[in-house]
N, C-alpha and C positions, 0 to 999 in steps of 0.2 A: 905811302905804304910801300912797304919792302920787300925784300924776302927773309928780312928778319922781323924779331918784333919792334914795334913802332909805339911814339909819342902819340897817342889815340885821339885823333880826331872823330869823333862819334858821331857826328852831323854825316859823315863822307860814308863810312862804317856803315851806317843804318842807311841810310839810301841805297847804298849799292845792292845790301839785304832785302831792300822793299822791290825793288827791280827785279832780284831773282824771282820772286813771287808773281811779279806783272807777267814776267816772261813766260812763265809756267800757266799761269792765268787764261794767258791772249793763246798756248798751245789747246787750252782746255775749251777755250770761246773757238777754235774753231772745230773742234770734232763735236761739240753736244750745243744743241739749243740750249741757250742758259736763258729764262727770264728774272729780271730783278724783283726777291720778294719786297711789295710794299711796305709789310708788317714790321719792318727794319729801317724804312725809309730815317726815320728822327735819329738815327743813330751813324750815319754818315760821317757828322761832327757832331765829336762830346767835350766833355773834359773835367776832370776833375775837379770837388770842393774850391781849392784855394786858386783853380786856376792852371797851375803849373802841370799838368799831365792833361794830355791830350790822347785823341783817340777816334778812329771810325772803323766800323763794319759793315760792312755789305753783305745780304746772302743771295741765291741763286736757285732755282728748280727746273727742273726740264722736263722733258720726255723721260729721261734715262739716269737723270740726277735728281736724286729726293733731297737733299741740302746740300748748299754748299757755299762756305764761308770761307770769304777776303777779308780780314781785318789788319790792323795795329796799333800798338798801345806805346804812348812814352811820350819824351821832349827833349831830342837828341841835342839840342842846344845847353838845356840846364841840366838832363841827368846823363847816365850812365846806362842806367837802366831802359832797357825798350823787348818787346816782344810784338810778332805776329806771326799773321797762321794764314794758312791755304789748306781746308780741309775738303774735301770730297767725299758726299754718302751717296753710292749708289741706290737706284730704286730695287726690288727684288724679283725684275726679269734675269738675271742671272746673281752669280756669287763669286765674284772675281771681289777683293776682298775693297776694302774701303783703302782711301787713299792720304795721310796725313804728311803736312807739313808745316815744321815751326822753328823759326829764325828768332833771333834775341840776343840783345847786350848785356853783360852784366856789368853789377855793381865795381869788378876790379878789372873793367874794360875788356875781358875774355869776349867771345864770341862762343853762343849756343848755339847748336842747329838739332834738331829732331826729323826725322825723315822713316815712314812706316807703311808699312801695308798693316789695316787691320784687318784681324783675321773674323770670317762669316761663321764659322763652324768651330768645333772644337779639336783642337789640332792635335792632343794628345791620343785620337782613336781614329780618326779622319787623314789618315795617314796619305791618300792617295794627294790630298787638296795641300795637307803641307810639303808634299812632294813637288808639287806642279806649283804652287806661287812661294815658297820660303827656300827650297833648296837654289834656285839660279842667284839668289842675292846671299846667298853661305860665304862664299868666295871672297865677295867684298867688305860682308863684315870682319871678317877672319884679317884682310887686308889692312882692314884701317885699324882693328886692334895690336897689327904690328907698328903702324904709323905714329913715331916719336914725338909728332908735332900733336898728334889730339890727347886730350884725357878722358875716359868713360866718361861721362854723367849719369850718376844713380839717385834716382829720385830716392828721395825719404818715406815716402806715401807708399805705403805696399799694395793701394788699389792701382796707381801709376806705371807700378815696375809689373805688375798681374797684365794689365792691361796692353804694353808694349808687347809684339811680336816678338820673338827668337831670334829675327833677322832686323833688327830694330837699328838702326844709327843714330845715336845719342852722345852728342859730345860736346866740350869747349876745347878752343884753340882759338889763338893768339889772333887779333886781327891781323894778314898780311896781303897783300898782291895774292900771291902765291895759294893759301886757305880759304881768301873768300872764292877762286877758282875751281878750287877742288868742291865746294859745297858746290857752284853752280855745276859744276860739271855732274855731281851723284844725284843733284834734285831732278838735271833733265834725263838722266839716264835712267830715274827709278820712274817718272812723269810716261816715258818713252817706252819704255818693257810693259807697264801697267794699261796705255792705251793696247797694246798689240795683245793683251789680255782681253781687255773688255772686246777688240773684235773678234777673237776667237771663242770667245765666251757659248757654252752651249745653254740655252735658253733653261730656264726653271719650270718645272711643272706648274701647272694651275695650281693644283690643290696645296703646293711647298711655299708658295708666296707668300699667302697670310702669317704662318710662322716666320720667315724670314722679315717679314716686314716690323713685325713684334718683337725679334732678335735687335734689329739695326736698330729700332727707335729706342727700347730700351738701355743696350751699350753707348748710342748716342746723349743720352738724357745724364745717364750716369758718370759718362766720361765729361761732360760739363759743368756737373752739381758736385764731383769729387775732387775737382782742379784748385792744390791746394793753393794757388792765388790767389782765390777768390776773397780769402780774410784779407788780403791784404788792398786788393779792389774797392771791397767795402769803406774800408779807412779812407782811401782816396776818395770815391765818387759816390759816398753814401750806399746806403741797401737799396734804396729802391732802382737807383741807375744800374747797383750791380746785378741784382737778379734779374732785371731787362735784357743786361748784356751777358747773363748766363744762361737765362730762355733761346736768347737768339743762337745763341752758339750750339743750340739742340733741335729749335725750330721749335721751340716751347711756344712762343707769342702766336706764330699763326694754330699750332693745336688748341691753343687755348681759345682763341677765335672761333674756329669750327666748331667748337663741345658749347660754345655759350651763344 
């Protein structure tokens, strides 16, 4: 890899991508007790119908994390195509916003990255909350929308584009040296702004928690049962493996658990 574009070796590509995610991971493993949810345990290794797609996820809960999902999906060897995720749901002692991150190859060897605060409240009247966590990252969106090397990525899905914050970084650009740098460098800086949030964080009332806790689980639920992947999930690994791996991405499997 260069600092131009390159003959795309996708095995080197997607590793390097699965790394930033460890790295970000093992920052997250040391500020919160994570324990591994069981309910997820079978799903470590998967893999698709014919074989050829491969896949694990792991989730996490703590003290101070209500879910939180390691995954990836692909077969850097035979396709093109690969995706994963590093997501973070806080529990509803405070409302410093949820934490998303998502890496992926595509079909014409590009590189996707996604990287977001999601928002707890509703930003269009909550003026004070979009003030304090979306205006510090203004700057650098503004930044990379100058940057010749990325191109937007606009989903299709209008609950997708709803769902993105203001300050959202969404794009593809070319794998190089150079661009997989820049992603690590924005994921630990967004990872690093986001912890000094949750410590300054002023605690939630009692009686606010319940609703908030009904806010996250239901944006949580929705933002995994609307991911228009998932038809194509299906086609690979059957329905029943894929709404397993669309529960877990919600923490559907262990609610499901607890209500039965």
């Amino acid at each position: 890899m260069t600092q131009q574009p390159i003959d795309l070796d996708n095995k080197a590509v997607f590793e390097q991508l699965w790394e930033i995610t460890k790295e970000l991971h093992q920052k997250l493993e040391a500020r919160f007790q994570l324990h591994p949810d069981p309910s997820v345990e079978d799903l470590q290794q998967y893999s698709s119908l014919d074989g050829n797609m491969k896949g694990s996820l792991t989730a996490f809960s703590g003290k101070e994390i209500d879910w939180l999902v390691h995954s990836w999906l692909g077969n850097p060897e035979k396709s093109n195509f690969s995706t994963m995720r590093l997501t973070t749901w806080l529990k509803s002692h405070i409302q410093v916003p949820h934490l998303a991150f998502e890496f992926g190859t595509l079909p014409n060897g590009n590189i996707l990255f996604y990287i977001d605060y999601i928002a707890r409240t509703e930003l269009l009247t909550d003026l004070a909350y979009l003030d304090r966590y979306y205006e510090p990252v203004n700057q650098t969106f503004l930044k990379l929308q100058d940057d010749l090397r990325l191109k937007t990525f606009t989903s299709k899905s209008t609950y997708i584009r709803l769902f993105q914050s203001p300050a959202s970084l969404c794009y593809t650009v070319a794998p190089t040296l150079e661009t997989l740098e820049l992603i690590r460098t924005l994921a630990h800086e967004t990872l690093d702004r986001w912890l000094t949030w949750v410590d300054a964080a002023e605690p939630v009332s009692e009686d606010a928690r319940k609703a908030l806790a009904a806010r996250d689980l239901a944006l949580r639920r929705s933002s995994a049962e609307r991911d228009p992947g998932n038809k194509f999930a299906a086609q690979m690994f059957g329905s029943e493996l894929t709404d397993k791996l669309v529960r877990s991405l919600w923490g559907g499997v262990i609610v499901k658990k607890i209500c039965t």
